[in-house]
C-alpha positions as CSV (number, residue, x, y, z in Angstrom):
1,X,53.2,59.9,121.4
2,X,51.4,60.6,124.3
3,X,49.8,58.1,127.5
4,X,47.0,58.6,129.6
5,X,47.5,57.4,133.1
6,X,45.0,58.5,136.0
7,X,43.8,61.5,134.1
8,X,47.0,62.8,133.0
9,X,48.7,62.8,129.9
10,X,52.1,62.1,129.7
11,X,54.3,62.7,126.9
12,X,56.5,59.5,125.9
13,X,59.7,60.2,124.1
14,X,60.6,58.5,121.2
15,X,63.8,55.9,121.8
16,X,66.7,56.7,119.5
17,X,65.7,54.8,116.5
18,X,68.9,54.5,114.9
19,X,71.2,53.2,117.3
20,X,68.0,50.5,117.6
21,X,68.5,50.0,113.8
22,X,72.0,49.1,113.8
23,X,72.1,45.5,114.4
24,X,76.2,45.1,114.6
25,X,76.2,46.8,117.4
26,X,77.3,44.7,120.6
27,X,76.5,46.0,124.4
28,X,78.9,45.9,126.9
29,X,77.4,45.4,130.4
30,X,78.7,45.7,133.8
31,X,79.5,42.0,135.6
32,X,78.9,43.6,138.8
33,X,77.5,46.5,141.2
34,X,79.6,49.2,141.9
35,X,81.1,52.8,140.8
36,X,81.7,53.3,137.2
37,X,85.1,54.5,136.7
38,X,86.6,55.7,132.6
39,X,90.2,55.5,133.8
40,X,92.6,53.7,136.6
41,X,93.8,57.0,138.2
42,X,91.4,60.3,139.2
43,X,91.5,62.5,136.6
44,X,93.4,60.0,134.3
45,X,93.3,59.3,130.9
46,X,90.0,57.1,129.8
47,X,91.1,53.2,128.9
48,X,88.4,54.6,125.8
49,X,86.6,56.9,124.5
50,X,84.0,57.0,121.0
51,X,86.2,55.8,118.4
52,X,88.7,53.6,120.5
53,X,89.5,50.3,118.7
54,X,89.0,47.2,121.3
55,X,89.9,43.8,120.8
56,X,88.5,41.3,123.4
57,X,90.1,41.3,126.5
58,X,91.2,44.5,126.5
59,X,90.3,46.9,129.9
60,X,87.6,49.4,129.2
61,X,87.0,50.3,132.5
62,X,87.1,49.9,136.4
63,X,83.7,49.3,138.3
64,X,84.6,49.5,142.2
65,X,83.0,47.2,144.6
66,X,83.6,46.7,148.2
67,X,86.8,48.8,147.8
68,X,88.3,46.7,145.6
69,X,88.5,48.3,141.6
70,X,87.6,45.9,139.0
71,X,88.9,45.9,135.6
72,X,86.4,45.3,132.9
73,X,87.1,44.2,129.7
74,X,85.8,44.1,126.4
75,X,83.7,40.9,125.2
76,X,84.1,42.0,121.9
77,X,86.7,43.2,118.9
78,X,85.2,46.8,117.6
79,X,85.2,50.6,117.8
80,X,83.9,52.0,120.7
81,X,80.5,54.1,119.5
82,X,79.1,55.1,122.4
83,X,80.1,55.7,126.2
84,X,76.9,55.1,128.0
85,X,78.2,55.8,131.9
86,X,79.9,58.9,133.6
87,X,83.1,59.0,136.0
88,X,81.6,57.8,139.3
89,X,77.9,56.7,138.2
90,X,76.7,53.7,140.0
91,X,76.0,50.8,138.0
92,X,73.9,47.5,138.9
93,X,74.7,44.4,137.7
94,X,73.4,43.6,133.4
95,X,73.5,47.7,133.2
96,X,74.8,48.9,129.8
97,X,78.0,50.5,130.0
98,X,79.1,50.8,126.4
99,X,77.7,50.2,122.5
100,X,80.7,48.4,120.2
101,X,80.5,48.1,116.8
């Protein structure tokens, strides 16, 4: 697909249609702004990673704000399917962190 805007065209990628097919699957989104962290310690061992089994209530991961590091837990029983954020990404608040299934 392609867009014309001011003269140019612009090439539009296509969205990943089958994670968009895939109605189970539940989005996990950050409460808050802050840093995106996969584990409690630097260099630690991710809470999860693709293919983790989560019940609700379980820490997924830390988002720091103001200093203070935030556990964030799952809203949902699964398998993790995809991680959606990096070690030290910034997040805003309603940003997707992971996909459950």
């Amino acid at each position: 697909n392609s867009i014309i805007v001011n003269n140019k065209t612009e090439i539009k990628e296509e969205a990943n249609i089958e994670s968009i097919k895939d109605e189970n699957l539940k989005v996990v989104k950050s409460p808050l702004v802050g840093t995106y962290y996969s584990s409690g310690t630097p260099g630690g061992k991710p809470y999860v990673k693709v293919g983790t089994k989560v019940k609700k209530g379980d820490v997924i991961c830390i988002v720091e704000a103001m200093k203070i590091m935030n556990e964030i837990t799952s809203e949902y029983d699964g398998e993790i399917v995809e991680v959606l954020r990096s070690d030290e990404d910034i997040v805003e608040f309603g940003m997707e962190l992971f996909k459950v299934k």
